[in-house]
Structures are given as structure tokens and as C-alpha cells.
PAMARKOL-408287 format. One line per 8 residues: number of its first residue (from 0); their letters; for each residue x negated, y negated, z of C-alpha. Coordinates in Angstrom, 2 decimals. Each point is the difference from the previous one (the first is absolute). Example, Ala and Ser with C-alpha at 12.3 -4.5 7.8 and 13.67 -1.06 7.14 Angstrom:
0 = as = -12.30:4.50:7.80  -1.37:-3.44:-0.66
END
This chain:
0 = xxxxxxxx = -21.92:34.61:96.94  -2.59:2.06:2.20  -1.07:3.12:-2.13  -1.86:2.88:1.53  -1.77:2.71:-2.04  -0.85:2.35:2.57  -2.53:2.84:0.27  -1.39:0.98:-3.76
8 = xxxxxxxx = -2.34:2.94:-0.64  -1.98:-3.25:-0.92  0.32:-3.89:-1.06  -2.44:-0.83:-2.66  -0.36:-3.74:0.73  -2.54:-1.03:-2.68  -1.12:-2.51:1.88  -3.62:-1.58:0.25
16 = xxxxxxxx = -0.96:3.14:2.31  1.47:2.12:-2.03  1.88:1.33:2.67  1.81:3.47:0.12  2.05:0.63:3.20  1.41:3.42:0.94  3.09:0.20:1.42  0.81:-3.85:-1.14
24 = xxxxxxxx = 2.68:-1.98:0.24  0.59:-3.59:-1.34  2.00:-2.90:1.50  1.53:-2.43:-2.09  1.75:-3.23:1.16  1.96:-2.12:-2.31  -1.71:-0.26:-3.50  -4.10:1.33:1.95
32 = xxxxxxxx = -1.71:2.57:1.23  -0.16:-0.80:3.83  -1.92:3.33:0.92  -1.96:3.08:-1.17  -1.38:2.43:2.16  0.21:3.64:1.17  3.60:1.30:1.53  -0.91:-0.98:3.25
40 = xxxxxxxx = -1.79:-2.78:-0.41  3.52:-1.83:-1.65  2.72:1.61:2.22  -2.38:-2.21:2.76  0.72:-2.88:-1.32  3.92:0.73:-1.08  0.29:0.89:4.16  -1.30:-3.55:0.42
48 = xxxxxxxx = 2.01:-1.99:-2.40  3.15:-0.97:1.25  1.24:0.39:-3.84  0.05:3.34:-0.54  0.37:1.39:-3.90  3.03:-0.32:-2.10  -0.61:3.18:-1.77  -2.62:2.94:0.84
56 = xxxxxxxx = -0.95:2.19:-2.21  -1.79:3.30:0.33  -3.16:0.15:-2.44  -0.88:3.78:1.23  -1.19:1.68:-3.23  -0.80:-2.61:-1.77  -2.95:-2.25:-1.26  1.03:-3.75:0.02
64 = xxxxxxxx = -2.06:-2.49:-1.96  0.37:-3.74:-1.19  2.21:-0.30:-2.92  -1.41:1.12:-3.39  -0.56:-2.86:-2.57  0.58:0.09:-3.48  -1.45:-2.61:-1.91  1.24:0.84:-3.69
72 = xxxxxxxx = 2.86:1.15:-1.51  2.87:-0.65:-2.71  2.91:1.29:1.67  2.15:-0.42:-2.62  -1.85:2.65:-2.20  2.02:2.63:2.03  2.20:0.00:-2.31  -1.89:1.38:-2.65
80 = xxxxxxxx = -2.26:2.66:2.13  -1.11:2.80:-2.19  0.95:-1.52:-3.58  -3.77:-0.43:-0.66  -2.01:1.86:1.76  1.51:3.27:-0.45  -0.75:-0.38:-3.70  -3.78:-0.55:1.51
88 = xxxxxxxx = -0.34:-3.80:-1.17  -2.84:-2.43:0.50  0.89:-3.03:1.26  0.21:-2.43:-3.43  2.42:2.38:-1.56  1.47:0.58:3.10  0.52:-3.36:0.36  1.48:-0.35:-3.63
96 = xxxxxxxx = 2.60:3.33:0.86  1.43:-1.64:2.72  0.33:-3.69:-0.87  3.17:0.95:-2.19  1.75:0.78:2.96  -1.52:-2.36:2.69  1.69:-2.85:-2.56  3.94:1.20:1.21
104 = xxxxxxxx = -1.35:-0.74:3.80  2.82:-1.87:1.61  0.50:-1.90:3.65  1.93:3.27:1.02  -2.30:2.61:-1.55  -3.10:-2.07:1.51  1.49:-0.45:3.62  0.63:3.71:0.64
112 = xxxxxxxx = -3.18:1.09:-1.83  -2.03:-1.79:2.68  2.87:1.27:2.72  -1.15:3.50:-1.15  -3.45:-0.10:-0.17  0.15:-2.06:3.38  1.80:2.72:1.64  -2.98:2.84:-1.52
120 = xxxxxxxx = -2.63:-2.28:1.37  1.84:-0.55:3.34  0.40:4.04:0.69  -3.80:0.07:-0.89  -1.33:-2.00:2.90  -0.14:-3.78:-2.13  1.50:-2.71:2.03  -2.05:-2.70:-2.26
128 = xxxxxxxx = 0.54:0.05:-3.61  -1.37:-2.24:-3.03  1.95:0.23:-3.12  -1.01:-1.40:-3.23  2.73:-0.64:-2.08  -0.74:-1.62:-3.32  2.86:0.24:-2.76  3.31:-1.91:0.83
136 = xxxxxxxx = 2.72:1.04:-2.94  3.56:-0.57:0.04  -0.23:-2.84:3.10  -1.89:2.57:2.57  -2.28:-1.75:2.34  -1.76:0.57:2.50  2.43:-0.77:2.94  1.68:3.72:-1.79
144 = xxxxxxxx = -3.03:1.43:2.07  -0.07:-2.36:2.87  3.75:0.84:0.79  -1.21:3.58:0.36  -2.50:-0.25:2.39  1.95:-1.88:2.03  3.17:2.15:0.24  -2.94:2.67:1.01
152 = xxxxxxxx = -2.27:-2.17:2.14  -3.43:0.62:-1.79  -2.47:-2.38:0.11  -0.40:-1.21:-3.29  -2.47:-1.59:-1.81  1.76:-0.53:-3.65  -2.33:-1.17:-2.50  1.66:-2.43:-3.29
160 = xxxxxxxx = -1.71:1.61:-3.23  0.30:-1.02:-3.38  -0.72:1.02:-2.93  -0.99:-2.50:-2.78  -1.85:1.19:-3.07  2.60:1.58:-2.04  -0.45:2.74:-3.83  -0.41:-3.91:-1.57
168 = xxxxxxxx = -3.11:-0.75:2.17  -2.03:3.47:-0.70  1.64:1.42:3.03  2.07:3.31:-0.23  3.05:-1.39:2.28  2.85:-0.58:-1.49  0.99:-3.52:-0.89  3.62:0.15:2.22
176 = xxxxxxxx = -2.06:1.15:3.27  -2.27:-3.30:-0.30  0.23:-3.80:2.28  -1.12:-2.94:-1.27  -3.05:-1.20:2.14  2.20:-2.98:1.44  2.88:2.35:0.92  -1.98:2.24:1.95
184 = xxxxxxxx = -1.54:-2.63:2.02  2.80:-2.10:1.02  1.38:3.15:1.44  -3.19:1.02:2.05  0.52:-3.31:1.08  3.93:0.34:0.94  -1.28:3.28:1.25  -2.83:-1.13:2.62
192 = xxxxxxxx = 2.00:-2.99:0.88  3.18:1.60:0.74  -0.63:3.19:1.39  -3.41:0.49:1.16  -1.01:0.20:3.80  -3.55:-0.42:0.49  0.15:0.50:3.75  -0.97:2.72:2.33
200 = xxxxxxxx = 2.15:2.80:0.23  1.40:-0.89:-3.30  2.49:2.39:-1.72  -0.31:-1.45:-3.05  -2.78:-1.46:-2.17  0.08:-1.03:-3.75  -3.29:0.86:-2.57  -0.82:-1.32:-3.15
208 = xxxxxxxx = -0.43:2.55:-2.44  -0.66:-0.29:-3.93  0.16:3.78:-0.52  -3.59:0.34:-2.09  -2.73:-1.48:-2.14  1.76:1.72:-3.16  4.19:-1.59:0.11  -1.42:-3.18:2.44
216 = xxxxxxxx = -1.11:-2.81:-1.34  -3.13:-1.67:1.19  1.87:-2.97:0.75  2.72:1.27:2.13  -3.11:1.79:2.28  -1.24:-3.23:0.28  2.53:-1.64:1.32  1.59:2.07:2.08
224 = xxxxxxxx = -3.30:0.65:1.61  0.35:-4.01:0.79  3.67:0.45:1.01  -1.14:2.58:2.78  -2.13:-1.82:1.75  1.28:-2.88:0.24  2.12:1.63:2.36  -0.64:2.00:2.98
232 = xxxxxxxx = -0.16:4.13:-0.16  1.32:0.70:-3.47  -2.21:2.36:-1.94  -0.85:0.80:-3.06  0.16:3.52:-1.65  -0.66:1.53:-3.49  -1.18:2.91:-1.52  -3.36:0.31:-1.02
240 = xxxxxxxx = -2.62:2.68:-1.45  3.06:2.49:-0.03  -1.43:1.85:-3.15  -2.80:0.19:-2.52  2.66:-1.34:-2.56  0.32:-3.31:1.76  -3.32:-0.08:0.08  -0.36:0.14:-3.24
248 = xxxxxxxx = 2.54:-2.54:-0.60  -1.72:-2.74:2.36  -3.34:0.49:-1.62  1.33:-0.29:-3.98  2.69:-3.28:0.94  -2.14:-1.58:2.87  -3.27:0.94:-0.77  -0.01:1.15:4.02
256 = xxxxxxxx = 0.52:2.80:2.52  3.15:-0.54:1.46  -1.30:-0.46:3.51  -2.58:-3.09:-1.83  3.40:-1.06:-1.79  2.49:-0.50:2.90  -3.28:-1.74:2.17  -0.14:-2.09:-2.29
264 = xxxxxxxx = 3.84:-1.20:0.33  -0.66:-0.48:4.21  1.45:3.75:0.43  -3.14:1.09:2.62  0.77:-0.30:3.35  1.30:1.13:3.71  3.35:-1.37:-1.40  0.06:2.68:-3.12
272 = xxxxxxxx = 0.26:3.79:-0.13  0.66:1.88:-3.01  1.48:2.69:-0.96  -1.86:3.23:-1.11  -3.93:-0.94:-0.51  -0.87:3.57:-1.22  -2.81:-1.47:-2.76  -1.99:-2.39:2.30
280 = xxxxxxxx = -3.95:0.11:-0.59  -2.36:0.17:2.72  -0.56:-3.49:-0.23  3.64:-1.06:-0.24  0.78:1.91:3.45  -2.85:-1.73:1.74  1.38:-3.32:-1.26  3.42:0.46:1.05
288 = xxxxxxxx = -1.23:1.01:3.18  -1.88:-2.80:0.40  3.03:-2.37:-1.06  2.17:2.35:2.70  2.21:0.94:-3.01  2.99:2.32:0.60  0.52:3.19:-2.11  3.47:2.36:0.42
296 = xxxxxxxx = -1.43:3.58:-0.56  2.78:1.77:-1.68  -1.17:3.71:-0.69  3.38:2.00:-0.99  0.88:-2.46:-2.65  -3.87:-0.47:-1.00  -0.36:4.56:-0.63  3.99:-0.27:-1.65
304 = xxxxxxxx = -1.36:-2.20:-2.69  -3.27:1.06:-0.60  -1.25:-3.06:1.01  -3.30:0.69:2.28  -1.06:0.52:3.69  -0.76:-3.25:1.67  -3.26:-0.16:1.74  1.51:-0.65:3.25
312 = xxxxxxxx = -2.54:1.20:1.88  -2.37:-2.59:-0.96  2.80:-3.21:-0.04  0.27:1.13:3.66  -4.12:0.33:1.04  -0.14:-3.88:-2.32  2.46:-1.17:2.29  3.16:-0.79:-2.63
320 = xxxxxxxx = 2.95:0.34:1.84  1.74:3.12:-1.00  3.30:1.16:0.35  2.75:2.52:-1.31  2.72:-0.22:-2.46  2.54:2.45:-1.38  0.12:-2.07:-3.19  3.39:0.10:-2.02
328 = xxxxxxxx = 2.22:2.99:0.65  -0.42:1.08:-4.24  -3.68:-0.13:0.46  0.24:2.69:3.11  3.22:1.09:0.18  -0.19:-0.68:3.46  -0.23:-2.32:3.16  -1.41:2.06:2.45
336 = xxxxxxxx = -3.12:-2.28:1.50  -1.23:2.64:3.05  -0.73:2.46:-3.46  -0.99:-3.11:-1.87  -2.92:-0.30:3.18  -0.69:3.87:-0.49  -0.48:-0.53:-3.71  -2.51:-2.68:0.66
344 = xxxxxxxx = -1.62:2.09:2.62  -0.28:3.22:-2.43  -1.46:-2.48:-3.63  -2.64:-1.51:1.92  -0.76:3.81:0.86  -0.18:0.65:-3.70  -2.29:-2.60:-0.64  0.05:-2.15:-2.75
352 = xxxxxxxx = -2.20:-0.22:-3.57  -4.07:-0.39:1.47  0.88:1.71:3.26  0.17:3.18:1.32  2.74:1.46:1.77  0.34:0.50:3.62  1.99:1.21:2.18  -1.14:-2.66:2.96
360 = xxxxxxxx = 0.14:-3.08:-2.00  3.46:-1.32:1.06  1.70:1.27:3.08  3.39:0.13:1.01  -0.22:-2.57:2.38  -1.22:-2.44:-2.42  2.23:0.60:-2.24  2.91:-0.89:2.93
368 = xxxxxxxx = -2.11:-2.92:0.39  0.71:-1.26:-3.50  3.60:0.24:0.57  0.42:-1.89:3.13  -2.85:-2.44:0.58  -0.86:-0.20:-3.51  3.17:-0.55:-0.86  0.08:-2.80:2.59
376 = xxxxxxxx = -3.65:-1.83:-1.52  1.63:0.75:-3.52  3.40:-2.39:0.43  -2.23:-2.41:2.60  1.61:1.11:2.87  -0.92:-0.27:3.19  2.82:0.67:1.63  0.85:3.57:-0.84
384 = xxxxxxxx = -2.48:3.56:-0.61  -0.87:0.79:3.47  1.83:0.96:3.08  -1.17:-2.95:2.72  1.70:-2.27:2.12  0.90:-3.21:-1.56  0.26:1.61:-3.40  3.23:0.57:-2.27
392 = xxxxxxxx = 2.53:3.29:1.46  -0.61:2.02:-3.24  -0.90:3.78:0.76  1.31:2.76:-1.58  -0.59:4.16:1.98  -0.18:3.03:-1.84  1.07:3.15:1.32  -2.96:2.89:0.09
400 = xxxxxxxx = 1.77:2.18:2.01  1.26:2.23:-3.06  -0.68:2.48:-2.43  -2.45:-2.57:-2.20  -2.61:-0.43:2.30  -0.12:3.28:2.75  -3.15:0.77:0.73  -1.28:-3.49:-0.30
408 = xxxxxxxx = -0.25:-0.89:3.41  -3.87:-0.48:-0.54  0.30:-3.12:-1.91  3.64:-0.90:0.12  -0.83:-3.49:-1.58  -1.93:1.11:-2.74  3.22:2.87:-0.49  1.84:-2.97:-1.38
416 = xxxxxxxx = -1.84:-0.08:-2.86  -1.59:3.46:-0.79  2.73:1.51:0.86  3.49:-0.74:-1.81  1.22:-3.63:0.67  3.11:-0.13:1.66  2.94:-2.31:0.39  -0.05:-2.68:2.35
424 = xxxxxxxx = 2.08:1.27:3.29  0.36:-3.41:1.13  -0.55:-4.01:-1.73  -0.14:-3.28:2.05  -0.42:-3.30:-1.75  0.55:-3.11:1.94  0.71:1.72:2.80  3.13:1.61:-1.61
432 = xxxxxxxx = 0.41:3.31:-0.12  0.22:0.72:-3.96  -0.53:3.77:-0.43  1.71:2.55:2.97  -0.73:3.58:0.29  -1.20:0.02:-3.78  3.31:-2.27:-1.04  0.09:-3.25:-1.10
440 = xxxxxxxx = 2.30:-2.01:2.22  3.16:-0.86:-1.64  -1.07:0.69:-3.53  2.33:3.06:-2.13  -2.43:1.16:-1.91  2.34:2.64:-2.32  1.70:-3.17:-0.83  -2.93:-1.83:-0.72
448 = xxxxxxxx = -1.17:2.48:-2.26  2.99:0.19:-1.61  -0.07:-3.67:-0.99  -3.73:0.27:-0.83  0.55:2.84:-2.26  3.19:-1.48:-2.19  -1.98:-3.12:-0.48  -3.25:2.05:-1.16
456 = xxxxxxxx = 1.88:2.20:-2.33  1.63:-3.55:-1.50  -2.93:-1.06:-0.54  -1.41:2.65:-1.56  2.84:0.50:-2.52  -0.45:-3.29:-1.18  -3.53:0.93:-0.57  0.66:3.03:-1.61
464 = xx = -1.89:1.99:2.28  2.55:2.20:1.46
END
């Protein structure tokens, strides 16, 4: 299939140039970018082809980018948005709320959690998504979530967590909701053998994923760190220096910040990102730039818990490779990643404890930056986060030609973020059209919600929270 995105207000390619192109299109062959360039420039070459396009689609009014990235989430928490933090938790007895009702997740409940929150992260511009699940009651696992992405066509980078310090070890996880060390790597290893594809233009990739330094044991980081590379492309994701609690925690059992801790188990690398980082020193951010460390800035959930603004700005000048991440659905509520990119941009504007706030320090651009190319560096792709020839069809356009952003002609890019983010008009992954005229293609979503919500408000009744 010959796709041609013709004539946008302007293509953001977010390439090495940092192009910009006014009156864009973009020409897509097969699974690649063939072509960017201005209106004229591509109708040229589609008069000299002999192929001409399969479909043609007007981009007039819109902005088209590369595909958003999110590199952190736990999709199946959409089932339980609200339960915490509208009683204004903090993350530990957040945490200990919801586990009595993550314990009835089933294969069903699990599969059209991650078809929801898919679906929100699709209509918000994300055409690459990391998931971290890493709780598997009642026989789910983690093909529930691959089966969702596929039926959508989302890249997907699922990540196989575990959780293995249970109330017995000092931990505050239930018993039921803990693996045995052994169990959870022989199915990483099922996992990467099975189902991963490390090659280019890959739709899906598996991570290894022990879900922290307080319900992981030291031993399963270990290893899995082993298991990863010993095979081409898999990463390896946690979360780390979330809050001052687990802080706390590493320093009285380990005698160790938690960035010293997990270094100290092989977790320091361009292979690793983790989740969070909002309690780094100074020192700590220069070393995981130095070590090209990955970190998944996730501000919505970070303000929702009371957890602490992430010193993003300096990750980024050190050189760590940052990205965004909506987080799970009951630590935001939502799965919108173009706001998730305007929340970035307005925190580092806020500053963070030591500096002062300013209005300059993190601009919109930037902040789209994270979510596309970032992204990209994040998951250790190459492939996808820019629009260039030779590089994955992803893109994703969003109208500006309505009510939200008149008057903001001056900086129409910038408008996406400063002004209020929109819904994505228009979604290509793979070269497939995903998202049409602000639909997703083929998708009911009243009946999807429908199913979403009975299997929520099961769950919850078990609980006893509803």
C-alpha cells in the first residue's frame, strides 16, 4: 500500500534537522516513509512514479508528527481509575487500597483493560506503547495484553513484571499477588523466546521487568538482567526513586540509594530505563547519563500521588534518555500522552526543590521531543520517532483548525501544547491507517466501554469498594 498524507499546515519530522515543513505532506510505501517534503515538492515525485497512491489523504488543518511514544504504563489499572486518588492517596497506601481488587484480575478483565486504555492512548496521538504489567491472578498473562494490541495494531512493547517479596518478607504486597523467583523467570524466558521480535520495524518486543526494589527480590534483578542480554533488544525496566518512602526503604534494608542498589545488581545501562526517577541527586543524574540510562518521565501520575517533580530538565542537559509515560490509568485517571507532553512542558516550568521557576526552562517543542524521539532512545529504537525516509510509517495529525487553538497561527506547533491538546484526527502505524477522521478504524467503542465498565464494577464489588 502507497499512502499519501498530503498538504499539512505543517509536518513536524523530528528528525536530525529538526525539520518543520509548511504545507507538508508525507509518503509512505509499504511498512516506510519513502518521502517528506513540502506539497509540491511530493506531488513531483507521485507524477513520476508509475505507482501512484492507494489512498490520499488531505492533511489541510492539521499538524502531523511521528507517532507519540509511551514508555510506561499499567493498562490494566483502568479499571480502578479514581478509587485512590480521589480520596488524595500517596502512593504506599495507594498501593495497599487497590491491591484488594487488582487480586480478582482475570484473562478477560485484563485483555479489555489494555483494549481500553489502548484505544485512549491511540485517540491521543500514541502509536508505540510500553506496558508494564506485573501481577498475574486467576491464570492472566501477559498474552491478555498482547491480544489487545494486536486486534488494534499498536506497537507494543509489553514488559513481564513480577512481583516477589510478599507481607512474609517485610514487603506490604499481599502474599496471593507474589511468584516464586523460578516461576517468573522461566516465563520471561517462554516470553522472549516465543514472542519477541528483535528486528527492525518490529511490532512487538518483550521487557523484563521486576516491578521495584521494595516487592523484587535482588535475585530475580539479577538474573533477569542476565536473561536480557543474552538476547538481542529486550530491555529492562523498573521503577526507581519514585518517592522519598522508597527511599527510605532502600537505605534502612540495603544500606543504599536505590539508584547505588539496582547498579549494583547490573541494572545501569543503554538497555534499562526506569520508571519515574523523581528523587535522583545531582550526582545520580550525571551517572546515569554517563551510563546512557533511560528514565520514563511520568508527571500526571507523579502530582496525583504526591510523589515529586522530576528534575527533567537536568536528566535531559546530562544526556539520560528521557521519555514520557502516562503511567497506570488509577494513578492519572487518564491516557492522554499529547497532555502528558504539556504536563512535562508546564513542571519543568515550575521548577523543582533548589531551582527557581521559569517560564523559559522547558519549551513546548521539547517537550514534543520527549514524546517522539525520546520515546524512540527510551525503548532502543531506531526505527521509529522521526518522520524520514527509511524509517517506520507511524505519524499521527492533529487538527488546529478549530475552536482550541484560533488565534494561534503564530506558533501553531507550540499551540499543541499551550493550548488545549486535542485528539488525534488521524493514526498510521505500519503503514495502516489506525485512527480516521478522529475514529478508530473498526473498533465500537460504546461497546467496549460497556465491557470495560461491567468488568471494573465486578471487580470492585469483590473488593468492596463500590
Amino acid at each position: 500500500m502507497t499512502l499519501l498524507v498530503r498538504g499539512a499546515e505543517v509536518v513536524v519530522t523530528m528528525d536530525s534537522a529538526r525539520r518543520e515543513i509548511r504545507g507538508g505532506s508525507v509518503l509512505v510505501s509499504g511498512r516506510e516513509v519513502q518521502a517528506v517534503g513540502t506539497r509540491e515538492e511530493i506531488d513531483r515525485l507521485v507524477e513520476r512514479s508509475p505507482a501512484k497512491p492507494t489512498k490520499t489523504i488531505d492533511a489541510k488543518g492539521c499538524v502531523v508528527l511521528p507517532g507519540l511514544v509511551n514508555g510506561h504504563h499499567h493498562m490494566f489499572q483502568s479499571l480502578t481509575r479514581v478509587v485512590g486518588t480521589g480520596k488524595g492517596y500517596g502512593l504506599f497506601d495507594w498501593l495497599k487500597l487497590l491491591y484488594a481488587a487488582w487480586r480478582h484480575l482475570d484473562p478477560e478483565s485484563a485483555h479489555v483493560s489494555a483494549k481500553t486504555a489502548l484505544s485512549e492512548l491511540l485517540l491521543s496521538g500514541a502509536t508505540t506503547v510500553a506496558d508494564h504489567l506485573y501481577l498475574y491472578p486467576n491464570g492472566v498473562r501477559l498474552e491478555d495484553t498482547i491480544r489487545a494490541a494486536r486486534e488494534l495494531g499498536v506497537r507494543f512493547h509489553p514488559t513481564r513484571g513480577a512481583m516477589t517479596l510478599g507481607e512474609k518478607d517485610g514487603s506490604f504486597v499481599p502474599d496471593d499477588l507474589v511468584e516464586r523467583d523460578e516461576d517468573v523467570l522461566a516465563d520471561c524466558l517462554r516470553l522472549v523466546e516465543d514472542m519477541h521480535d528483535p528486528g527492525r520495524h518490529s511490532m512487538l518486543r518483550i521487557g523484563l521487568a521486576p516491578c521495584s526494589p521494595f516487592n523484587a527480590t535482588g535475585s530475580l534483578m539479577r538474573e533477569t538482567a542476565k536473561m536480557a542480554r543474552a538476547h538481542r533488544a529486550v530491555g529492562l525496566h523498573t521503577h526507581l526513586c519514585e518517592t522519598l518512602d522508597e527511599e527510605r526503604f532502600c537505605l534502612e534494608r540495603f544500606g543504599k540509594r536505590p539508584i547505588e542498589f539496582v547498579a549494583e545488581l547490573g541494572w545501569v545501562g543503554p538497555d534499562v530505563w526506569y520508571a519515574h526517577m523523581v528523587h535522583p541527586s545531582a550526582e545520580e543524574v550525571a551517572f546515569m547519563g554517563r551510563h546512557r540510562c533511560g528514565v520514563c518521565h511520568c508527571p500526571s501520575s507523579n502530582m496525583l500521588l504526591a510523589s515529586g517533580m522530576a528534575p527533567v530538565r537536568a536528566m535531559v542537559d546530562h544526556g539520560v534518555r528521557v521519555g514520557l509515560g502516562v503511567d497506570g490509568t488509577a494513578s492519572n485517571d487518564g491516557n492522554h500522552l499529547l497532555g502528558e507532553a504539556r504536563q512535562a512542558m508546564l513542571l519543568q516550568r515550575v521548577g523543582w526543590p533548589g531551582f527557581e521557576s521559569r517560564a523559559d526552562r522547558f519549551s513546548a517543542r521539547e517537550a514534543l521531543e520527549l514524546a517522539t524521539r525520546g520515546g524512540a532512545a527510551l525503548l532502543g529504537r531506531e526505527d521509529i520517532g522521526s518522520l524520514e525516509p527509511g524509517k517506520a510509517a507511524d505519524l499521527v495529525a492533529f487538527r488546529v483548525d478549530g475552536l482550541e487553538h484560533a488565534g494561534a497561527q503564530g506558533d501553531i506547533v507550540a499551540g499543541l501544547l499551550t493550548c488545549t491538546p486535542g485528539r488525534a484526527w488521524l493514526s498510521v502505524i505500519d503503514g495502516k491507517v489506525v485512527v480516521e477522521s478522529g475514529s478508530i478504524v473498526g473498533v465500537d467503542i460504546g461497546r467496549l466501554v460497556e465491557q470495560h465498565n461491567r468488568a471494573s464494577l465486578a471487580m470492585l464489588r469483590k473488593a468492596g469498594l463500590a
